[in-house]
DOKOL-71239 format. One record per atom (N, C-alpha, C): residue in one letter; chain; y, z, x. Coordinates in pm, whole numbers, plus 50000, padded with zeros to 5 digits. Last residue first. Layout:
REM residues N
<"A"; "A"; <Y; Z; X>>
...
REM end
This chain:
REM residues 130
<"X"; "A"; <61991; 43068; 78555>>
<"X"; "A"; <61988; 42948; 78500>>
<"X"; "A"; <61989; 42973; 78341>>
<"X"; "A"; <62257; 43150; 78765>>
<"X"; "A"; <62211; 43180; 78661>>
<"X"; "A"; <62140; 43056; 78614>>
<"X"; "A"; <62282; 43123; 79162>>
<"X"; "A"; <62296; 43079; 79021>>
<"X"; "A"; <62218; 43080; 78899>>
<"X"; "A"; <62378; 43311; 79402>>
<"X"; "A"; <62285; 43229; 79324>>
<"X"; "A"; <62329; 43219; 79203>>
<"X"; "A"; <62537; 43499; 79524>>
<"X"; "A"; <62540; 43347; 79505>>
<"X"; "A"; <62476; 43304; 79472>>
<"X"; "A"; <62375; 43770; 79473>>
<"X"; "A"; <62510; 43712; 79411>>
<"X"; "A"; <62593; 43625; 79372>>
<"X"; "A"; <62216; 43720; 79648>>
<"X"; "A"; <62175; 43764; 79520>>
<"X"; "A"; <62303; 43744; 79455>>
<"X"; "A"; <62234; 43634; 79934>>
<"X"; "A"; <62100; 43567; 79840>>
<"X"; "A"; <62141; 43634; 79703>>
<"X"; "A"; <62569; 43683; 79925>>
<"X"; "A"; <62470; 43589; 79947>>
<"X"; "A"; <62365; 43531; 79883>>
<"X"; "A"; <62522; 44000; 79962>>
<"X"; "A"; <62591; 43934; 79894>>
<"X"; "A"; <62562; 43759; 79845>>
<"X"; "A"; <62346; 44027; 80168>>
<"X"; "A"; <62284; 44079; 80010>>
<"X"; "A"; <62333; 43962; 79969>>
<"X"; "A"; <62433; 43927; 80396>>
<"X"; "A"; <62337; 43892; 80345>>
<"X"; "A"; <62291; 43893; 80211>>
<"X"; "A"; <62681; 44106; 80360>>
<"X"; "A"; <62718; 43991; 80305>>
<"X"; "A"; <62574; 43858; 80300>>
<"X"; "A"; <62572; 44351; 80392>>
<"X"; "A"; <62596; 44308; 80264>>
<"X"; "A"; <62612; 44211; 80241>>
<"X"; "A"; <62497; 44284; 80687>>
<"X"; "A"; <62399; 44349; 80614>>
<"X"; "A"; <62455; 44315; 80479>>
<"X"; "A"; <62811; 44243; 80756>>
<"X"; "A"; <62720; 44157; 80802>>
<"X"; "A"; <62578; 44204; 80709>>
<"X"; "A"; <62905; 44514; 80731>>
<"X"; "A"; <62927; 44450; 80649>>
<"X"; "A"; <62840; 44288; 80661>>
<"X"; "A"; <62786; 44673; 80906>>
<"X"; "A"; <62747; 44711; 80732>>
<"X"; "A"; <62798; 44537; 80690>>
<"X"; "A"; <62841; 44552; 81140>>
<"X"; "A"; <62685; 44522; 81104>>
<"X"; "A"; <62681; 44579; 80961>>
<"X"; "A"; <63130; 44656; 81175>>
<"X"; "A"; <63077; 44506; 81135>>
<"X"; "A"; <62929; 44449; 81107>>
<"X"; "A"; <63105; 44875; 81166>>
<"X"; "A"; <63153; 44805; 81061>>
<"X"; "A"; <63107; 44670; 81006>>
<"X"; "A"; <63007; 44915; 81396>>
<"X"; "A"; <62908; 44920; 81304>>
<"X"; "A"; <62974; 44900; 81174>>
<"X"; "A"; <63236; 44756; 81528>>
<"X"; "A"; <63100; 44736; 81543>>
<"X"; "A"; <63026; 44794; 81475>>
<"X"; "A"; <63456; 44961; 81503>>
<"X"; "A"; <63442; 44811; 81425>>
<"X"; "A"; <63292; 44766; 81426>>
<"X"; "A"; <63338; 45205; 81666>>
<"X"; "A"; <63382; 45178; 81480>>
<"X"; "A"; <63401; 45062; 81427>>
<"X"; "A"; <63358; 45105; 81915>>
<"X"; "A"; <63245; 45125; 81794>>
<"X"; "A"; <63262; 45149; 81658>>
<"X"; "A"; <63627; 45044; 81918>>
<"X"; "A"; <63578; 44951; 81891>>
<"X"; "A"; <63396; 45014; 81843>>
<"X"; "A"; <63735; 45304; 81848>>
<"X"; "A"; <63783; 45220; 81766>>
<"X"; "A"; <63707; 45072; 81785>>
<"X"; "A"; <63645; 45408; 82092>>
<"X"; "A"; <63605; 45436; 82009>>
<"X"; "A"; <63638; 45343; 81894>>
<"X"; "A"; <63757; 45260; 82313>>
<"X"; "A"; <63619; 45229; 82310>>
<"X"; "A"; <63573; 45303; 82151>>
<"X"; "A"; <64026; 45027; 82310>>
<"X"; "A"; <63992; 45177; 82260>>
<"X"; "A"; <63883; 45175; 82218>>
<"X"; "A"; <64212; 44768; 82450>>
<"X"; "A"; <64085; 44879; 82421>>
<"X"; "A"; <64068; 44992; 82372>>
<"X"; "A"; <64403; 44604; 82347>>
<"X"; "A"; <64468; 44718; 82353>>
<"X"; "A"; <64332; 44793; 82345>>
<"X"; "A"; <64230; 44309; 82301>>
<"X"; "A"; <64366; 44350; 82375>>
<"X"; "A"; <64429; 44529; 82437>>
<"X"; "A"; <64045; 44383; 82147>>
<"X"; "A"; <63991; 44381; 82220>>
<"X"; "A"; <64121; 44413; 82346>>
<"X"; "A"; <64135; 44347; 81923>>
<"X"; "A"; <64124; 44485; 81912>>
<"X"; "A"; <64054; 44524; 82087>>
<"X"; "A"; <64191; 44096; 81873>>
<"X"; "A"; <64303; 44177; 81917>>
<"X"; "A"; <64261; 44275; 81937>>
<"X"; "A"; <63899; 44016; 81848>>
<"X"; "A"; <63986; 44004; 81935>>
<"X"; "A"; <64074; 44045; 82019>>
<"X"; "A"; <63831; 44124; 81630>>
<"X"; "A"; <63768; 44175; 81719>>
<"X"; "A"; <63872; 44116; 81854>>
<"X"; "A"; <63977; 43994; 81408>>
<"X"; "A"; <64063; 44116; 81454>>
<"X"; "A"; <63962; 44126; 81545>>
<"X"; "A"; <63805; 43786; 81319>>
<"X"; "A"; <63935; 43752; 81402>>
<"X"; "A"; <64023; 43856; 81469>>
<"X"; "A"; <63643; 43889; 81210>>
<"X"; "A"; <63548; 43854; 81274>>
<"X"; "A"; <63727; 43805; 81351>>
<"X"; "A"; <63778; 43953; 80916>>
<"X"; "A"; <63755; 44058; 80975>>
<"X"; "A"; <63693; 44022; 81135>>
<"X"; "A"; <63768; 43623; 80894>>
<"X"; "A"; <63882; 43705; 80872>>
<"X"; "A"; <63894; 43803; 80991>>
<"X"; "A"; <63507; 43600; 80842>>
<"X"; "A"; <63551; 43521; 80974>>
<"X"; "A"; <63643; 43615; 80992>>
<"X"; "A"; <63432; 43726; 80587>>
<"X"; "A"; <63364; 43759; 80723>>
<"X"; "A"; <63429; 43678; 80824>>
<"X"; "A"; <63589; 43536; 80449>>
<"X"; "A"; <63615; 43652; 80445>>
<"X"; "A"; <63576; 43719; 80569>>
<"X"; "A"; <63400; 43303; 80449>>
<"X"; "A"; <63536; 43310; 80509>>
<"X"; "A"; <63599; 43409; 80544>>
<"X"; "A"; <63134; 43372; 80291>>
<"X"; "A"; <63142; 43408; 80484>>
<"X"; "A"; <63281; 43380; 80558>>
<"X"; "A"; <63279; 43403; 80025>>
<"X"; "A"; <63207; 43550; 80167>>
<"X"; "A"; <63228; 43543; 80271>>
<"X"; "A"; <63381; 43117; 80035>>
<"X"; "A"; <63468; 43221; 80005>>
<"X"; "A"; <63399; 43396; 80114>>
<"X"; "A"; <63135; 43007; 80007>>
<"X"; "A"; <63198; 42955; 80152>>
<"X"; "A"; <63353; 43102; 80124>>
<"X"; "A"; <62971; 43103; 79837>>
<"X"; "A"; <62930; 43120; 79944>>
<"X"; "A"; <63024; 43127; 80093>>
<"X"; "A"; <63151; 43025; 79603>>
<"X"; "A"; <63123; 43155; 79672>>
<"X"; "A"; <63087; 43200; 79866>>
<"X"; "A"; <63079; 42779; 79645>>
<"X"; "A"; <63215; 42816; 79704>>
<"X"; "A"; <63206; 42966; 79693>>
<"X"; "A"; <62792; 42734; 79582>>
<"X"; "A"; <62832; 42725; 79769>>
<"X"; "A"; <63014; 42746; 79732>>
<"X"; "A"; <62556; 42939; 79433>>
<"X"; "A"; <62710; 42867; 79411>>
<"X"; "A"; <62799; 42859; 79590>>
<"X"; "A"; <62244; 42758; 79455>>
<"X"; "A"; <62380; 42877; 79496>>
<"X"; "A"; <62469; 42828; 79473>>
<"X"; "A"; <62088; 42570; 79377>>
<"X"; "A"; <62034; 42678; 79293>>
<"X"; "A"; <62142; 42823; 79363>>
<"X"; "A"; <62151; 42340; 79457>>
<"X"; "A"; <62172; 42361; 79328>>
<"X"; "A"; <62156; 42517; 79289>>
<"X"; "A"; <62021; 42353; 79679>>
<"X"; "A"; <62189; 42363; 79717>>
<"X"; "A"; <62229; 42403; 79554>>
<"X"; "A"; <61766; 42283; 79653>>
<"X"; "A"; <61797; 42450; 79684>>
<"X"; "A"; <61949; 42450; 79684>>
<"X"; "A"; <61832; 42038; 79522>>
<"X"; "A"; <61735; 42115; 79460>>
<"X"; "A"; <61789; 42254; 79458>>
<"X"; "A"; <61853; 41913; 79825>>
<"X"; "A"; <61952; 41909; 79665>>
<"X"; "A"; <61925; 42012; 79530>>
<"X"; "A"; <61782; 42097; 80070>>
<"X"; "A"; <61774; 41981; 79996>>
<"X"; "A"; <61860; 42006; 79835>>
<"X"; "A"; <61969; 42210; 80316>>
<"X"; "A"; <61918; 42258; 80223>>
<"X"; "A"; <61932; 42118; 80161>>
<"X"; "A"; <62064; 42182; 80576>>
<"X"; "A"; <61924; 42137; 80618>>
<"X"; "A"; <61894; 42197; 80427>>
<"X"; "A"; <62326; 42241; 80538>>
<"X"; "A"; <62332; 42126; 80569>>
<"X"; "A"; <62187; 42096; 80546>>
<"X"; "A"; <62303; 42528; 80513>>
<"X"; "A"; <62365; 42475; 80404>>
<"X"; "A"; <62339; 42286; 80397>>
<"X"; "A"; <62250; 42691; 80797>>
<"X"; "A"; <62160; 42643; 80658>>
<"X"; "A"; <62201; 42540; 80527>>
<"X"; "A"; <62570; 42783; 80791>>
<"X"; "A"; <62417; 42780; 80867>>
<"X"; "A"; <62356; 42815; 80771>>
<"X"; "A"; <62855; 42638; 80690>>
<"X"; "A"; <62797; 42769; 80681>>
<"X"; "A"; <62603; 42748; 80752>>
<"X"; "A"; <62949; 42429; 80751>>
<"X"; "A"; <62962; 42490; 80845>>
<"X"; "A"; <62899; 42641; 80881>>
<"X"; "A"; <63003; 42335; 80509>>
<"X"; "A"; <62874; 42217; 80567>>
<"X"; "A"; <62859; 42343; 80708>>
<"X"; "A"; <63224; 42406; 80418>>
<"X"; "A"; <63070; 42423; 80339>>
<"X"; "A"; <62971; 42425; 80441>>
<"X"; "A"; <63486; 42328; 80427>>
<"X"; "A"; <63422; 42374; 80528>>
<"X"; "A"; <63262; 42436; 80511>>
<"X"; "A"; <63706; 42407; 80252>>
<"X"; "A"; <63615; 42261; 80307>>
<"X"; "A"; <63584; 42204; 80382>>
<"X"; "A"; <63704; 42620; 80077>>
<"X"; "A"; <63605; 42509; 80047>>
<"X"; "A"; <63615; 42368; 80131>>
<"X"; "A"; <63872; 42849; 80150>>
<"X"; "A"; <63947; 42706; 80060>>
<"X"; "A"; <63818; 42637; 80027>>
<"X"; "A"; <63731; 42962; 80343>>
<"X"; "A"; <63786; 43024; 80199>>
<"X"; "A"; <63814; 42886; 80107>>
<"X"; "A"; <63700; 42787; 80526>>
<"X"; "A"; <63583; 42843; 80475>>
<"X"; "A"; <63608; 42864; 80317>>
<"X"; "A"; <63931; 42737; 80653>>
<"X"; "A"; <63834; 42638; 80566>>
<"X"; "A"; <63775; 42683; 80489>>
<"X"; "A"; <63971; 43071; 80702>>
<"X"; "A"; <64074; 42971; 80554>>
<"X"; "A"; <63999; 42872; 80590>>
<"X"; "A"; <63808; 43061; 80899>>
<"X"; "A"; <63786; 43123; 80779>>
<"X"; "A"; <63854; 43106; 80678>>
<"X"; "A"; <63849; 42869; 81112>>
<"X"; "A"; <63740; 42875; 81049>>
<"X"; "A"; <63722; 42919; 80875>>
<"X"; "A"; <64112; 42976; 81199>>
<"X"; "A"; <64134; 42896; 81074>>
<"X"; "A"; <63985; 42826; 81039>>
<"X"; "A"; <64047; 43256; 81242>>
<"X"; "A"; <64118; 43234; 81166>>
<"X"; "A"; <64130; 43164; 81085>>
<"X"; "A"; <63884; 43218; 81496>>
<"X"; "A"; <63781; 43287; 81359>>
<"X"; "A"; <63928; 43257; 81212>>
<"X"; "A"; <64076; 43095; 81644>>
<"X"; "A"; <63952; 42979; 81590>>
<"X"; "A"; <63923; 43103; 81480>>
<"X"; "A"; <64282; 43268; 81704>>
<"X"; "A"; <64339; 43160; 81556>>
<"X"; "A"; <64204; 43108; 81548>>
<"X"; "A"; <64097; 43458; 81819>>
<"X"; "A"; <64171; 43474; 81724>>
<"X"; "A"; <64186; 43408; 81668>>
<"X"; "A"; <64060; 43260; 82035>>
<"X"; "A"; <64007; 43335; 81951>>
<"X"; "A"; <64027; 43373; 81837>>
<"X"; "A"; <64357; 43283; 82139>>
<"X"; "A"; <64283; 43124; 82110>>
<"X"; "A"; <64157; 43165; 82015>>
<"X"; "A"; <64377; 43566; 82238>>
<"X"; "A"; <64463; 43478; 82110>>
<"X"; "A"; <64412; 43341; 82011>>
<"X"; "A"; <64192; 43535; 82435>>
<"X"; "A"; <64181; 43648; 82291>>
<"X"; "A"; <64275; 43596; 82209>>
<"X"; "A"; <64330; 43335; 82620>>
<"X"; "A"; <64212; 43329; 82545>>
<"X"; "A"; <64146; 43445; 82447>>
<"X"; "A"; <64631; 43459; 82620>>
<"X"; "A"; <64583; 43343; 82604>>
<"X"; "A"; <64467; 43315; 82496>>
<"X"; "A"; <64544; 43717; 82725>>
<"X"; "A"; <64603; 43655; 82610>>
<"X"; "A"; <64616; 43539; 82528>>
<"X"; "A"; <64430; 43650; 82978>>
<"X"; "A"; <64374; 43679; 82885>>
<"X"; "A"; <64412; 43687; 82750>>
<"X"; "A"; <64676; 43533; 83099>>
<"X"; "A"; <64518; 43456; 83100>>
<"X"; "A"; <64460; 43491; 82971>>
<"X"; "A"; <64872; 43621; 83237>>
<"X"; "A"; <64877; 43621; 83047>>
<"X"; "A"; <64758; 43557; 83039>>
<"X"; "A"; <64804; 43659; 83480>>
<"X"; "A"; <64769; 43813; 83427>>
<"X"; "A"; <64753; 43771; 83275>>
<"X"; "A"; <64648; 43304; 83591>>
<"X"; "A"; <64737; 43410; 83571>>
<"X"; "A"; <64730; 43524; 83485>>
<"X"; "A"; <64381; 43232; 83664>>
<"X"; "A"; <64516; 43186; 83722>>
<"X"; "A"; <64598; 43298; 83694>>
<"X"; "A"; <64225; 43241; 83440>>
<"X"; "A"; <64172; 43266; 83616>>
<"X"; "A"; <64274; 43271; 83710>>
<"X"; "A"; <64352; 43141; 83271>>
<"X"; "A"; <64262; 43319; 83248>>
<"X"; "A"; <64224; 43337; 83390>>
<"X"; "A"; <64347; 42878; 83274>>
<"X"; "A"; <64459; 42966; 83273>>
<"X"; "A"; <64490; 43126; 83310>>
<"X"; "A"; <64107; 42829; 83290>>
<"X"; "A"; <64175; 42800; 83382>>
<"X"; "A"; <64266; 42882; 83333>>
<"X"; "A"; <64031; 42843; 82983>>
<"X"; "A"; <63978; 42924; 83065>>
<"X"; "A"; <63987; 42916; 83257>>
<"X"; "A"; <64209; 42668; 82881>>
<"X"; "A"; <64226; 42848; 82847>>
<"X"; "A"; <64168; 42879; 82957>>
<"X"; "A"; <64135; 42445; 82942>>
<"X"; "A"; <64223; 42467; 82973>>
<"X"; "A"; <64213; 42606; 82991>>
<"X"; "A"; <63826; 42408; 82839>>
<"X"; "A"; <63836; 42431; 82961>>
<"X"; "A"; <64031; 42452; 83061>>
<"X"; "A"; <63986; 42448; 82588>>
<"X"; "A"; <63826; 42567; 82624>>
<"X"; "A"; <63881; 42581; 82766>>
<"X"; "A"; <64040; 42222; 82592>>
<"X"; "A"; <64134; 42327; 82531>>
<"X"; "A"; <64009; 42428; 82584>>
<"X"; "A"; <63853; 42033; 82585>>
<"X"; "A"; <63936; 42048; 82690>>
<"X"; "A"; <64002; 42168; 82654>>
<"X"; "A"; <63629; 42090; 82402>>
<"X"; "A"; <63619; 42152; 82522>>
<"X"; "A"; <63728; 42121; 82622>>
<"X"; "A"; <63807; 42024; 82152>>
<"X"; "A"; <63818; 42163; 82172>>
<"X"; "A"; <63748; 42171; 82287>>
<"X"; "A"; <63845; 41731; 82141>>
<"X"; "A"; <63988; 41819; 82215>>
<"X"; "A"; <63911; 41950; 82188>>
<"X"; "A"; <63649; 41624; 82024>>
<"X"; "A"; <63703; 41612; 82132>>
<"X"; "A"; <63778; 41686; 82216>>
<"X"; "A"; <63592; 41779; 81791>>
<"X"; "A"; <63523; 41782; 81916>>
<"X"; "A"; <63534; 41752; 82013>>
<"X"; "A"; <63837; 41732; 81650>>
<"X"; "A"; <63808; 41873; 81694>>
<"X"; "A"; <63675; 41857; 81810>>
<"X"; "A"; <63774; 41440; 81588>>
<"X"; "A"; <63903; 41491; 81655>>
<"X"; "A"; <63872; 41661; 81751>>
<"X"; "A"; <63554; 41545; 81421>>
<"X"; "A"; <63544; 41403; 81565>>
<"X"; "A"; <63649; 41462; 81654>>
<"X"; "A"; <63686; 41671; 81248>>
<"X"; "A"; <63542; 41685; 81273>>
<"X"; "A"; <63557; 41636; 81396>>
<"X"; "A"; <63790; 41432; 81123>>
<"X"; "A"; <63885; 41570; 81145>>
<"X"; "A"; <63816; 41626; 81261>>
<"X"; "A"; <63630; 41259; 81048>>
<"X"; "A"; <63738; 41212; 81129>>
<"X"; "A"; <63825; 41331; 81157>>
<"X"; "A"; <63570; 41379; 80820>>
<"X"; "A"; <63476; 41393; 80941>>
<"X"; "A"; <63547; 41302; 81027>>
<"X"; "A"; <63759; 41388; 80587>>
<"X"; "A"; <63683; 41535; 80715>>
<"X"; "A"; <63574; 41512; 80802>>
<"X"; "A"; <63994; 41166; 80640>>
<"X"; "A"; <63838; 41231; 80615>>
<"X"; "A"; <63865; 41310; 80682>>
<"X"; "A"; <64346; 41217; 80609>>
<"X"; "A"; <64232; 41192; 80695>>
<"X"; "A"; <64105; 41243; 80629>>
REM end
């Protein structure tokens, strides 16, 4: 299949699946499992596209960049970082299952160092030598 016949597919079926989960979560105690799980696999398999490359178009900004500026980053880096960042962006979830208010401020400013580098990472790392 194209990837934008993939694309199409996923837009269809992800607000019923939305609006399933979130019936389910109103209905019964595994509700919330449910939808922290469903979570979970989206930052999941966001972030293997991401990693693999083919999923580019998904990174913000990448689409509105003219040919010129797309030339001047290496976009599988690019798409390799912010996959990585989905990764770590998939445990907020589970971590959400079994609360522990301290362990979640500790992810949370984890997650702004690392959100802060992967800006660095990004403009200065993904760019390209000329």
């Amino acid at each position: 299949m194209e990837e934008g016949t993939i694309v199409a597919i996923t837009m269809v079926f992800a607000p019923i699946l939305i609006l399933v989960v979130l019936i389910a979560t109103l209905i019964s105690d595994i509700g919330n499992y449910i939808l922290l799980g469903g979570l979970f696999l989206f930052f999941l398999i966001i972030g293997i596209a991401l990693v693999t490359g083919h999923a580019i178009g998904m990174v913000a900004g990448v689409n509105s960049m003219t040919e010129a500026e797309k030339k001047e980053y290496d976009l599988k880096k690019v798409g390799r970082a912010v996959g990585l960042f989905m990764f770590y962006c998939s445990v907020m979830p589970l971590l959400i299952l079994d609360f522990n208010a301290w362990l979640f401020v500790i992810y949370i400013i984890v997650f702004l160092l690392i959100l802060v580098w992967l800006l660095w990472y990004i403009n200065v790392r993904c760019r390209r030598t000329s």
